[in-house]
C-alpha positions in Angstrom: 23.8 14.0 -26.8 20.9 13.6 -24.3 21.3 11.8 -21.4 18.1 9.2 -22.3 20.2 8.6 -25.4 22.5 5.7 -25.5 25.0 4.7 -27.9 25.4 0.9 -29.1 28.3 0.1 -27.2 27.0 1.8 -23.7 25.5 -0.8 -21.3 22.2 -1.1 -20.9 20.0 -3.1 -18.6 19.0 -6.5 -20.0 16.0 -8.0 -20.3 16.2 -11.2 -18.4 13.4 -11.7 -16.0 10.4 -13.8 -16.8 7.0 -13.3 -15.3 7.5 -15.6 -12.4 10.7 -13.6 -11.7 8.6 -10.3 -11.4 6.1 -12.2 -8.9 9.0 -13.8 -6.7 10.6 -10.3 -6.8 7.0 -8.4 -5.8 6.1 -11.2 -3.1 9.7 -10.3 -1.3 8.7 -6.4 -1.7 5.2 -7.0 0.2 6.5 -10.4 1.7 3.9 -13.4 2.2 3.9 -12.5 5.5 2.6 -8.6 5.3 -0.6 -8.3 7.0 1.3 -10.4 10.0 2.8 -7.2 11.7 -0.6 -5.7 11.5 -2.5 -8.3 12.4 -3.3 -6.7 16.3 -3.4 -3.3 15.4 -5.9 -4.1 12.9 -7.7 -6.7 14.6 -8.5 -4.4 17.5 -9.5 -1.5 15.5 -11.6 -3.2 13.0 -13.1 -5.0 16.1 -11.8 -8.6 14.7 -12.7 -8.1 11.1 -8.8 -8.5 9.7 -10.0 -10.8 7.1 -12.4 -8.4 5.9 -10.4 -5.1 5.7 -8.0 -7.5 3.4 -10.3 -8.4 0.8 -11.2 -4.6 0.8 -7.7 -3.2 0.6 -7.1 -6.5 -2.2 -10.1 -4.8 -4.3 -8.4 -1.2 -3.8 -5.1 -2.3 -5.0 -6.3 -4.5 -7.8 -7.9 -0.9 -9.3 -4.4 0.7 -8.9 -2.3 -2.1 -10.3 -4.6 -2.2 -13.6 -3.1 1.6 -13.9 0.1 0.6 -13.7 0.2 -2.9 -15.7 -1.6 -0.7 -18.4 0.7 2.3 -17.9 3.6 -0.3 -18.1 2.1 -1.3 -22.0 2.8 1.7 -22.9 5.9 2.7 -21.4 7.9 -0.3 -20.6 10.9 2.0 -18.8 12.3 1.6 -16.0 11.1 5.2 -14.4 7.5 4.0 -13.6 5.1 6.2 -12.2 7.7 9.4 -12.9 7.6 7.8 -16.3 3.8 7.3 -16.8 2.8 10.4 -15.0 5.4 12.7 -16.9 4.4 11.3 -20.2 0.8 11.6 -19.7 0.3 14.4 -17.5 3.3 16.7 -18.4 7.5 16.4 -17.4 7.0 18.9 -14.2 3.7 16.5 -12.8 6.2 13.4 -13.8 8.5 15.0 -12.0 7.0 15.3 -8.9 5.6 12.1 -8.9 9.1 10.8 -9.1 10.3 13.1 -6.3 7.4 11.9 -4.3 8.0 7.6 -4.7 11.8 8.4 -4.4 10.6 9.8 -0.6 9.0 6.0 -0.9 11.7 3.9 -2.1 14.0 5.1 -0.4 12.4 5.6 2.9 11.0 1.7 2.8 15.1 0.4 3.1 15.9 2.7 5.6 12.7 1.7 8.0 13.3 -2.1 7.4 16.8 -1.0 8.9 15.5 0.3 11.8 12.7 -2.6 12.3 15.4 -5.8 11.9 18.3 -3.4 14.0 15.6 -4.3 16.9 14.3 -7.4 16.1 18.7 -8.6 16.1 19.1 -6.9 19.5 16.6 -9.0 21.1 18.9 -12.0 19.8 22.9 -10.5 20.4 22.0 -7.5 22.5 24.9 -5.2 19.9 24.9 -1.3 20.3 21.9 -0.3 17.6 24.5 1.6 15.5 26.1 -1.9 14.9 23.5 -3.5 13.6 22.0 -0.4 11.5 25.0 -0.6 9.6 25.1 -4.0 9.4 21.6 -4.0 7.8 22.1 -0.9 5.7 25.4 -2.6 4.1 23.6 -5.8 3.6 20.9 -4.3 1.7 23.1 -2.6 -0.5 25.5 -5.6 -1.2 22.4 -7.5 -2.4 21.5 -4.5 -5.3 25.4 -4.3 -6.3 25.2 -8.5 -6.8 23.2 -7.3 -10.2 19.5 -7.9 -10.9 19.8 -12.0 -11.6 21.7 -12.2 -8.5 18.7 -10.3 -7.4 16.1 -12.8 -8.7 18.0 -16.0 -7.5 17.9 -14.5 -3.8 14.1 -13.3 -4.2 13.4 -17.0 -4.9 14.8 -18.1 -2.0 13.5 -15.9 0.7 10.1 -16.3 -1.1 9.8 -20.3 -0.9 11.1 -20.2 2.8 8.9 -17.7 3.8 5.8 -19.6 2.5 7.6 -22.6 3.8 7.4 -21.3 7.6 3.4 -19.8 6.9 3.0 -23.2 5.5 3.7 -24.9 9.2 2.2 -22.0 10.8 -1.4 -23.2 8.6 -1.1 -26.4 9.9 -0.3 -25.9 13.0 -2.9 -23.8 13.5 -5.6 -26.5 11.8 -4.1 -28.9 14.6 -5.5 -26.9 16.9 -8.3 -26.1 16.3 -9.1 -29.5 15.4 -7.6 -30.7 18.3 -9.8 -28.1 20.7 -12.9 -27.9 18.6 -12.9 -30.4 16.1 -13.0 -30.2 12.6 -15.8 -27.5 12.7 -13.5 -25.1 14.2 -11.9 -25.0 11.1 -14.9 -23.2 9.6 -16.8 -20.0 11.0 -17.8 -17.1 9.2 -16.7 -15.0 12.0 -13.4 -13.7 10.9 -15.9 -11.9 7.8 -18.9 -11.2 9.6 -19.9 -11.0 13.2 -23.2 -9.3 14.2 -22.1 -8.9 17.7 -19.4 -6.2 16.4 -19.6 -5.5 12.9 -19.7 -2.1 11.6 -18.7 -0.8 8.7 -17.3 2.2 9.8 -14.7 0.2 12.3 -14.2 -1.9 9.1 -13.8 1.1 7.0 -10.7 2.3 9.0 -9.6 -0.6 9.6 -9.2 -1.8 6.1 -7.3 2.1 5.6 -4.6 0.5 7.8 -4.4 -2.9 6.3 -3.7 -1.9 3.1 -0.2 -1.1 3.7 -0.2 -4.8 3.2 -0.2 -4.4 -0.5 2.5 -1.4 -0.6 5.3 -2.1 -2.8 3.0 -3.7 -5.3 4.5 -0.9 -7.9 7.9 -2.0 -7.6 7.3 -4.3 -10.4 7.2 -1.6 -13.0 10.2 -0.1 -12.0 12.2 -3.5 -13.8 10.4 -3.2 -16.7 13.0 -2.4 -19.0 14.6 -5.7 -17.1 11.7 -7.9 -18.1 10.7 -10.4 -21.4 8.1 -8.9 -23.0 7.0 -5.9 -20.5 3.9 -5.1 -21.9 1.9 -8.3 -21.3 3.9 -9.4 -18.3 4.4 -6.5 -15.7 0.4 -6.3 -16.1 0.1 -9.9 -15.2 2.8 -9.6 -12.3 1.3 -6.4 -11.1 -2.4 -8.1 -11.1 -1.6 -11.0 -9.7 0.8 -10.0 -6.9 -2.0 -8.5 -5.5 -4.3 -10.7 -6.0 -2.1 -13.8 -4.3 -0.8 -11.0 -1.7 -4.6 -10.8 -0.5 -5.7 -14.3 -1.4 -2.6 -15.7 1.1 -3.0 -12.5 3.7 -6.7 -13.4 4.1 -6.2 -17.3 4.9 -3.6 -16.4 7.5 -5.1 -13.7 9.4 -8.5 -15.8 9.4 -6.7 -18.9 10.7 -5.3 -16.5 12.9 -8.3 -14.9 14.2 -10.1 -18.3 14.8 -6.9 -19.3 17.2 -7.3 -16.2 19.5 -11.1 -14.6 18.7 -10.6 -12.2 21.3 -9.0 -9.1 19.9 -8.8 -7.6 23.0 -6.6 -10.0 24.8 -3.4 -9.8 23.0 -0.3 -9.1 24.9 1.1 -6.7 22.8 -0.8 -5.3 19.7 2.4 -5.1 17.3 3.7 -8.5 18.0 0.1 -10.4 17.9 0.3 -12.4 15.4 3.8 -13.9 16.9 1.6 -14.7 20.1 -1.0 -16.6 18.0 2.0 -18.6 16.5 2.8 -19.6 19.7 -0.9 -20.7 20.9 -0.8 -22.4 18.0 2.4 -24.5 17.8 3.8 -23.6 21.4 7.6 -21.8 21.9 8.8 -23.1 18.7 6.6 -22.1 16.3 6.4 -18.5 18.5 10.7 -18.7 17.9 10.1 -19.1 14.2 7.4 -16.6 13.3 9.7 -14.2 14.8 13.0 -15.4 13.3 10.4 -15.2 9.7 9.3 -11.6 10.1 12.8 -10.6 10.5 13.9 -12.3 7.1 10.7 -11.3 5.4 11.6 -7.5 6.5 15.3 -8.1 5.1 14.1 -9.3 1.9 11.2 -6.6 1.7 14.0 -4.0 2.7 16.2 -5.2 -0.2 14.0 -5.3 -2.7 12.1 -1.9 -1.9 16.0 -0.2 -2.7 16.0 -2.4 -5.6 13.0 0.3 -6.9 14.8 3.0 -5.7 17.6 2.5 -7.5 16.6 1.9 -10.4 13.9 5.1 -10.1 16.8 7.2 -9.6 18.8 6.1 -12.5 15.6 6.4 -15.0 15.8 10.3 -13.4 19.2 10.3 -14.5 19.2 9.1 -17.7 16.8 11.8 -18.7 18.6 14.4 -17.5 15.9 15.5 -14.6 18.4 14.4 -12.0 22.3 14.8 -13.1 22.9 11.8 -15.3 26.8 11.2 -14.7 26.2 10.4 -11.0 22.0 8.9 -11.3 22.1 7.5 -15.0 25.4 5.6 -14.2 25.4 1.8 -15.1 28.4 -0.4 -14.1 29.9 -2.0 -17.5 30.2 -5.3 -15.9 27.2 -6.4 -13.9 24.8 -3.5 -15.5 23.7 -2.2 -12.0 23.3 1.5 -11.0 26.4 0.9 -8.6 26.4 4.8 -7.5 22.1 5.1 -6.9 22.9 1.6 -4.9 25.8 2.6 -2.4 23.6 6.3 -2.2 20.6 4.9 -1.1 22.2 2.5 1.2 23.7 5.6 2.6 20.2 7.1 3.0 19.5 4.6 4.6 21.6 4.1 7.6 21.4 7.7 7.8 17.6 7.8 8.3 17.4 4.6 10.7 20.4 6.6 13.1 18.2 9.8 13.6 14.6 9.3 12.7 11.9 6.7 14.6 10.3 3.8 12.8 7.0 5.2 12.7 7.4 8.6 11.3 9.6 6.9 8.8 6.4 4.7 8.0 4.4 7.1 7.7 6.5 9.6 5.5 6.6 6.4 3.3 2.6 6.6 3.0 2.6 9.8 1.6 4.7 9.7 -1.3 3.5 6.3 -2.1 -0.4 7.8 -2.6 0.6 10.7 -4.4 2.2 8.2 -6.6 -0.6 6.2 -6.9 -3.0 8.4 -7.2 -0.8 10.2 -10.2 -0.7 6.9 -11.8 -4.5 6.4 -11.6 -5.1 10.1 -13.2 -2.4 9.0 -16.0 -4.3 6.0 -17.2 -7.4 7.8 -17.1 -5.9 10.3 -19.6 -4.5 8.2 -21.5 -6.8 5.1 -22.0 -10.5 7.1 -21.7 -9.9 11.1 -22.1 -7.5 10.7 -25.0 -9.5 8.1 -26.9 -12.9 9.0 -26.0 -15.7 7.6 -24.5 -16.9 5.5 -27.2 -19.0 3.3 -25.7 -20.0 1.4 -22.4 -17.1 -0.8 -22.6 -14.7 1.8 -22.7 -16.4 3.2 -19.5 -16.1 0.1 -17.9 -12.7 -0.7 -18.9 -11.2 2.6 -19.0 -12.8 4.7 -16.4 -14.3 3.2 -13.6 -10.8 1.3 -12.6 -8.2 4.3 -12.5 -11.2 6.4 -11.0 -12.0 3.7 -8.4 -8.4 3.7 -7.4 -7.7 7.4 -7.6 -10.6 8.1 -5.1 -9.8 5.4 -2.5 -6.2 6.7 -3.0 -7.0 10.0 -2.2 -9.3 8.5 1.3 -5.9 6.8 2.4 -3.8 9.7 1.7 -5.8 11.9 3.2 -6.1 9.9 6.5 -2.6 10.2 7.2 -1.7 12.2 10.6 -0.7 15.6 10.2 2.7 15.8 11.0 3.2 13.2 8.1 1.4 15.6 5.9 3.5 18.3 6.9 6.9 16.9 6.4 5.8 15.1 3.1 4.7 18.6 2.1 8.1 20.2 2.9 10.3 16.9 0.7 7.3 18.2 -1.9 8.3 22.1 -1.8 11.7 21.2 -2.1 10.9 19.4 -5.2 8.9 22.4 -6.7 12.5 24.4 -5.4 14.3 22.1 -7.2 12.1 21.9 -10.7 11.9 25.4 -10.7 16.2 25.8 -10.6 16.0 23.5 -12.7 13.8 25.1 -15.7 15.0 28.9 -15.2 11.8 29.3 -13.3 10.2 27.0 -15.8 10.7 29.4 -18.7 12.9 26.0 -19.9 10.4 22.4 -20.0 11.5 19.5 -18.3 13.2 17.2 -20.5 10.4 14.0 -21.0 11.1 10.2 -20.4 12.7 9.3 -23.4 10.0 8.7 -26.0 11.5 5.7 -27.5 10.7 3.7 -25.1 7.2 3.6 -26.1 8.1 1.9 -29.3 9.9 -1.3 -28.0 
């Protein structure tokens, strides 16, 4: 029997999330506070134009997440892009795209080990090994609680999290009310300022502050997890990226109208922290910090929620070996064995490899994935049917083409080293397709074709 095919009595992940589920789940992925750890980087190189570069990477994303929500119509599974991609495009294309968002997935847990393993030491000064594991095993113990458990906690982090940018808004609108009045609260300079607009500063700095959006995708990797997948993980999808840059936008601009001078922060990664504290003094600098650190937990968690669940889609159809990946526990209908592996990876990675290089590794399996996704739909929804008229044109080419070419900009921008070593995970990949095939004189066994009847 193939490994995609499963008997009555074998357990099978349920469908029990609901479209505000998926969004709750997505928020904690990208976490209402992304653009916050940015925020100085981006404000120096765009030359204070954060709120711009948002709407532009909001636009960008929006393309990419039509791809998927439409993707995720047709193949409501829970392999995502591997799924898409190897239905579409071919099993050894799917495969790679798999191989290449697994390098994402799992890479996302093991940096947010690193990040919070930091951000603890500054409060109990523990040995960094300590509090790696300490992070690694928490993220895992949340994905082995079962993917209602999941949900529950997702809530929670999200409402505090908007609970603490909530205070942040309004301490920030005291002021600037209370320095300038209530025109301060309005300027248009956090879009547009003559003195030091340029769109090629806001061109690469909107390539940086999209990373706000990453982890959007995650969403179709619960699919087979969700009440009727093929309208919701469209809507989720959509939407998360719309609220993601609607929310990002108001608090980098209330940001940037508390410290206009881009220039002046004390340090560029922590900015945003120092603005808290202009704005509501040492105890609103205390809980921005404390905030990142949960939002980064929750992000963390829910990024190896995708990666196990990617894995296990690998294993059930046979690509990767389906007794260890395709396992599901008969009780709480997890992938136990992909979740106490990639918890593993984890603590591994944060132990021996810096936080940056593991950022941007992350980048370039995420893009490949993306831009995969964008070529899939395109296939699918405009070369397969036809270009029948100027609705389809609009509808189904000018989005996934929109989002495969700026996909292909980011990708491209990546430093070189991270090219290199995404390039050898990608060779190893080839290695391993090619074992796996005879050479490829065998094809790839497909995402089970099924699915694209439920």
């Amino acid at each position: 029997m193939r490994v995609g095919q499963q008997t009555a009595s074998a357990p099978k992940l349920a469908r029990v999330l609901t479209l505000w589920d998926l969004i709750f789940y997505g928020m904690v992925v990208i976490q209402p506070t992304a653009p916050l750890p940015l925020f100085g980087v981006v404000d120096k190189v765009a030359r204070g134009h954060v709120a711009t570069t948002l709407l532009i990477g909001m636009i960008a994303m929006m393309l990419t997440a039509v791809s998927y929500g439409r993707m995720a119509r047709a193949y409501p599974s829970a392999g995502s892009s591997y799924t898409y991609v190897g239905r579409e495009l071919g099993p050894v294309w799917g495969f790679l795209t798999g191989w290449s968002i697994v390098l994402d997935y799992t890479l996302n847990p093991a940096i947010g080990t690193i990040w919070c393993s930091k951000a603890a030491m500054n409060v109990l000064p523990l040995p960094f090994p300590v509090w790696a594991v300490f992070f690694a095993g928490l993220f895992t113990v949340m994905n082995l609680r079962g993917i209602r458990a999941s949900a529950r906690t997702n809530m929670a982090l999200t409402i505090g999290m908007c609970a603490v940018v909530a205070t942040f808004l309004v301490s920030a609108a005291r002021y600037l009310v209370g320095t300038q009045g209530w025109g301060g609260l309005l300027s248009r300079q956090p879009f547009y300022d003559p003195a030091t607009f340029s769109w090629a500063t806001v061109s690469t700095g909107a390539s940086v502050a999209v990373l706000t959006y990453m982890g959007f995708d995650g969403i179709s990797t619960l699919s087979e997890e969700v009440e009727n997948p093929r309208r919701n993980v469209l809507l989720a999808t959509v939407l998360l990226c719309f609220i993601t840059g609607v929310l990002g936008c108001l608090e980098v601009y209330m940001g940037q109208l508390v410290w206009p001078d881009y220039a002046t922060f004390p340090n560029e990664e922590t900015a945003f922290v120092s603005v808290a504290g202009r704005a509501g003094g040492p105890v609103m600098f205390q809980l921005m910090n404390l905030t990142l650190l949960v939002a980064t937990i929750g992000s963390s968690a829910g990024a190896q929620t995708g990666a196990v669940r990617l894995l296990y889609a690998m294993g059930r159809d046979g690509v990767l070996p389906g007794g260890f990946f395709g396992h599901l526990d008969p009780i709480r209908h997890t992938p136990t064995y992909n979740a106490l592996l990639t918890g593993a990876i984890a603590l591994t990675v944060a132990l021996f490899v810096s936080y940056q290089a593991g950022a941007e590794l992350l980048n370039f399996g995420a893009f490949i994935a993306f831009m995969s996704v964008n070529l899939a739909a395109l296939f699918r929804y405009y070369v397969r049917e036809g270009p029948r008229n100027g609705k389809s044109i609009l509808l189904n080419l000018a989005p996934p083409l929109a989002g495969f070419t700026i996909c292909l900009y980011i990708w491209w921008s990546l430093r070189t080293p991270a090219k290199i070593a995404g390039g050898c995970w990608l060779l190893l990949g080839v290695g391993y397709c090619a074992w796996k095939t005879g050479f490829f004189k065998r094809r790839l066994m497909l995402p089970d074709a099924g699915l694209e009847n439920q």
